[in-house]
C-alpha positions in Angstrom: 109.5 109.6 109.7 111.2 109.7 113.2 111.3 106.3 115.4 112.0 106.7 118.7 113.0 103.5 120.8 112.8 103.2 124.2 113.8 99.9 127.0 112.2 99.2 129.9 113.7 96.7 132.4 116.2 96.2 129.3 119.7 97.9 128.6 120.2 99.0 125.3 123.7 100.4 123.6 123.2 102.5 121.1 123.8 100.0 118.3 121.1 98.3 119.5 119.2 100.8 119.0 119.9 102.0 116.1 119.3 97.8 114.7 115.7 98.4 116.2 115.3 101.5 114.4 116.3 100.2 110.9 114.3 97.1 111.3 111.2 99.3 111.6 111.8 101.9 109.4 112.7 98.5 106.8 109.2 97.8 107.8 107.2 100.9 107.3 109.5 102.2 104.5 106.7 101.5 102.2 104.7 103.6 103.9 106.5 106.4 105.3 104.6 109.1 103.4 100.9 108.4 105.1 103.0 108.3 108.6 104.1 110.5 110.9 106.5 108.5 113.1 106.3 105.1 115.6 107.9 104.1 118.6 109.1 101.4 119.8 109.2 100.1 123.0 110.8 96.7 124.4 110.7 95.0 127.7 112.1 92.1 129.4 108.6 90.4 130.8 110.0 88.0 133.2 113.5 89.6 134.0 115.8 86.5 135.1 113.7 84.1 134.7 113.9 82.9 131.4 110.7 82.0 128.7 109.2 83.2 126.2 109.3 87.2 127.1 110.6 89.7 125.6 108.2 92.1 124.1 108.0 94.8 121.6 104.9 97.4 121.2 105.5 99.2 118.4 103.0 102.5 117.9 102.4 103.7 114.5 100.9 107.1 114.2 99.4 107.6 111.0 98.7 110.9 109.0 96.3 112.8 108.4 95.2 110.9 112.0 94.9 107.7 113.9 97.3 105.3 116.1 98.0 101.5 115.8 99.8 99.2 118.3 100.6 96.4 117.9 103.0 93.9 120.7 105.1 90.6 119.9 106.7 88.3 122.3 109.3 86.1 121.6 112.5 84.4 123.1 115.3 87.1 122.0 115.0 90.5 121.2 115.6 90.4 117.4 113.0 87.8 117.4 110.3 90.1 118.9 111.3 93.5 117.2 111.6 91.9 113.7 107.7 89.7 114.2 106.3 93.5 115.5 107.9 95.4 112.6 106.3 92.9 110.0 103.0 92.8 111.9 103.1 96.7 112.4 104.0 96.8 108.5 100.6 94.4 107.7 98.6 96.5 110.1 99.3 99.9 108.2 98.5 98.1 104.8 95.1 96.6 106.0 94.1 100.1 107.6 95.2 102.5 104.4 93.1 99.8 102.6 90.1 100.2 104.7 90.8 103.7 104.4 90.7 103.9 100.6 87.7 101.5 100.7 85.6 103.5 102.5 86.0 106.6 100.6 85.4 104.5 97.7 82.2 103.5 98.9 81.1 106.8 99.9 82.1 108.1 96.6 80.2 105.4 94.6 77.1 106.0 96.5 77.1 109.4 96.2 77.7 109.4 92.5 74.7 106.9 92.6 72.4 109.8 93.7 73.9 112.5 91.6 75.2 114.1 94.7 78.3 116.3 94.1 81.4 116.0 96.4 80.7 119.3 97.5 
């Protein structure tokens, strides 16, 4: 699965980087079959100021189709990448369980009806 990371209005070395990209991929590793790749993208919210604003949008895009997002805010960096990665990591659960209910469903009211797959 490829992860690309991206700053805007932040610097970024490239161990930085590649800590953002292992938190995620730590995230989604559990799923990395049913996705195609995510990326990651921080900001500094407030610049000098200060607060509570650094966010992370991660964007998960899923196979066969279909695209979450899902953005975090928090004090530091770390803080905000590691709450998106486990929120992006719940998001992709709940959706490939929706996913599999629905087929389910269909099949179960199809086989109610005798109505082949077909």
């Amino acid at each position: 699965m490829k992860i690309q990371v991206r700053a805007v209005t932040l610097q970024l070395d490239a161990r930085t980087r590649s800590e953002i990209e292992a938190v995620v991929r730590t995230a989604l590793a559990r799923h990395e079959r049913r996705l195609a790749g995510a990326a990651v993208r921080v900001a500094d919210q407030n610049g000098p100021r200060g607060g509570r604003d650094i966010s992370c949008l991660v964007e998960v895009t899923m196979r066969p189709r279909g695209r979450l997002y899902i953005e975090e805010t928090d004090v530091d960096l770390r803080g905000a990448v590691g709450r998106a990665a486990e929120a992006a990591s719940i998001a992709v659960t709940r959706a490939l369980e929706r996913t599999r209910d629905r087929h389910r469903r269909v099949g179960g009211v199809r086989a109610a009806f005798g109505v082949s797959g077909a």
